[in-house]
C-alpha positions as CSV (number, residue, x, y, z in Angstrom):
1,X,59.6,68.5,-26.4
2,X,56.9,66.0,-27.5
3,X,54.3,65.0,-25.7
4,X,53.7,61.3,-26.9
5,X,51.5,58.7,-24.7
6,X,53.1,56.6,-22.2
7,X,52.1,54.9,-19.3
8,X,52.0,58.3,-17.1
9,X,48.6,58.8,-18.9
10,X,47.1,55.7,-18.4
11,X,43.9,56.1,-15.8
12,X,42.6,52.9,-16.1
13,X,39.7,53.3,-18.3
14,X,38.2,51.5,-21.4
15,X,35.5,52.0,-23.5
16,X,32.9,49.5,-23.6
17,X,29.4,48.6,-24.7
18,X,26.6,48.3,-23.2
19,X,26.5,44.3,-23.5
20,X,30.1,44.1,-22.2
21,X,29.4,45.7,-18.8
22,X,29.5,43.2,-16.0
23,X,26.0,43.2,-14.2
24,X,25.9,45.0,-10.9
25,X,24.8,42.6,-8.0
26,X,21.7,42.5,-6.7
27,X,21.6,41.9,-3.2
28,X,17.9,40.1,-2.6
29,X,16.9,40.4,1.5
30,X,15.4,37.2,2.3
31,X,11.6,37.2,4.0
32,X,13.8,35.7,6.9
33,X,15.9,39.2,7.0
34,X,13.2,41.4,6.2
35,X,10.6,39.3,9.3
36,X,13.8,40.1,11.8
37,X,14.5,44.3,10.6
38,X,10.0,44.0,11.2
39,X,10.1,42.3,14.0
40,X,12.6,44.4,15.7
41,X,10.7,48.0,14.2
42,X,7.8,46.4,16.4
43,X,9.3,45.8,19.8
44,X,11.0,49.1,19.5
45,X,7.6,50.9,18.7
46,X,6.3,48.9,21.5
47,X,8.7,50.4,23.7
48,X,8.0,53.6,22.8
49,X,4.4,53.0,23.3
50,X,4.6,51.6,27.1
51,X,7.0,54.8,27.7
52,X,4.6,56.9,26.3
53,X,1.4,55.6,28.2
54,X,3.8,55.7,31.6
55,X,4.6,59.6,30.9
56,X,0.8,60.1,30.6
57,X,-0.1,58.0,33.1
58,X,1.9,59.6,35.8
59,X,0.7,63.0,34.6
60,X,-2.7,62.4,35.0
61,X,-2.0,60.9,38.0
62,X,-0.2,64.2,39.2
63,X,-3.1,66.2,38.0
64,X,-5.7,64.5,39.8
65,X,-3.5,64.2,42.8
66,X,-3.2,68.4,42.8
67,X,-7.1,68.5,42.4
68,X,-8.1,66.4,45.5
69,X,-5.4,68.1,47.6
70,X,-6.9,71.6,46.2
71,X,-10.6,70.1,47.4
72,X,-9.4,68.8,50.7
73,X,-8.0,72.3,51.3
74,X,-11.8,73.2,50.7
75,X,-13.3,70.7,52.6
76,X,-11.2,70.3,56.0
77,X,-11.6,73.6,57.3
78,X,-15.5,73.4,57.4
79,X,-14.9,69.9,58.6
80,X,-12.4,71.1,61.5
81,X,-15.0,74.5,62.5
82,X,-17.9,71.9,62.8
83,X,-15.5,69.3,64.8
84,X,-14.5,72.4,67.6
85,X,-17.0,72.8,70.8
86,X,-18.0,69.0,70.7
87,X,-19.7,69.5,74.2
88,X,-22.6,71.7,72.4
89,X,-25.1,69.7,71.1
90,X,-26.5,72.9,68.9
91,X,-24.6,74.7,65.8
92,X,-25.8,78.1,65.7
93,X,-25.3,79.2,62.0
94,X,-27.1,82.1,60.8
95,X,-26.3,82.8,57.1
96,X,-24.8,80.1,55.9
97,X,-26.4,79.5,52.7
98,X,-24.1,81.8,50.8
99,X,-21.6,80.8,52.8
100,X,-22.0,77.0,51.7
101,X,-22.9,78.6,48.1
102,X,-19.4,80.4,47.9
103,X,-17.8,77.1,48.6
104,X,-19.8,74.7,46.7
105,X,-18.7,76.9,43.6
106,X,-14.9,76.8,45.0
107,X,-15.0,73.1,45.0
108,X,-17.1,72.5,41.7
109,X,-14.5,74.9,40.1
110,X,-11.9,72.5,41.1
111,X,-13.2,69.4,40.2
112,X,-15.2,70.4,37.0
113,X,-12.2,72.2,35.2
């Protein structure tokens, strides 16, 4: 048995030169494309941005909401001891400097951290 060429081996190649090859097309985005791809990048970054500075802005908010509720905790139950007895017209306090010292640095720990 021979094994001659026939048009089982044909693959559908030729040989060419360099010259002879058709050019490849070049696709050429117009300013008009390219201004609607930037224009679209720019409202999606804005997006991003306005979601970002809403995350941040409720957790801040949270934070400082935390703080004065940790400072009214401080605060009311001096407020609420001076408020009892309202028919004495005297507060008898003796020692209350480091009393009020103790809770000035409770509250400046709060609010300064």
């Amino acid at each position: 048995m021979s094994t001659l060429p026939n048009d089982d081996y044909d693959f559908g190649f030729s040989f060419a030169d360099e010259e002879t090859l058709p050019s490849a097309p070049v696709k050429n985005n117009s300013n008009d494309e390219i201004a609607v791809l930037q224009a679209k990048i720019d409202s999606l970054l804005d997006s991003q941005e306005k979601v970002i500075q809403s995350a941040m802005s409720a957790a801040i908010e949270e934070k400082y909401k935390s703080k004065l509720r940790e400072v009214e905790g401080l605060i009311m139950p001096l407020l609420l001891n001076l408020k009892k007895n309202p028919d004495k017209a005297y507060i008898n306090w003796p020692n209350r400097v480091p009393v009020i010292d103790k809770q000035i640095e409770k509250i400046t720990a709060v609010t300064r951290s």
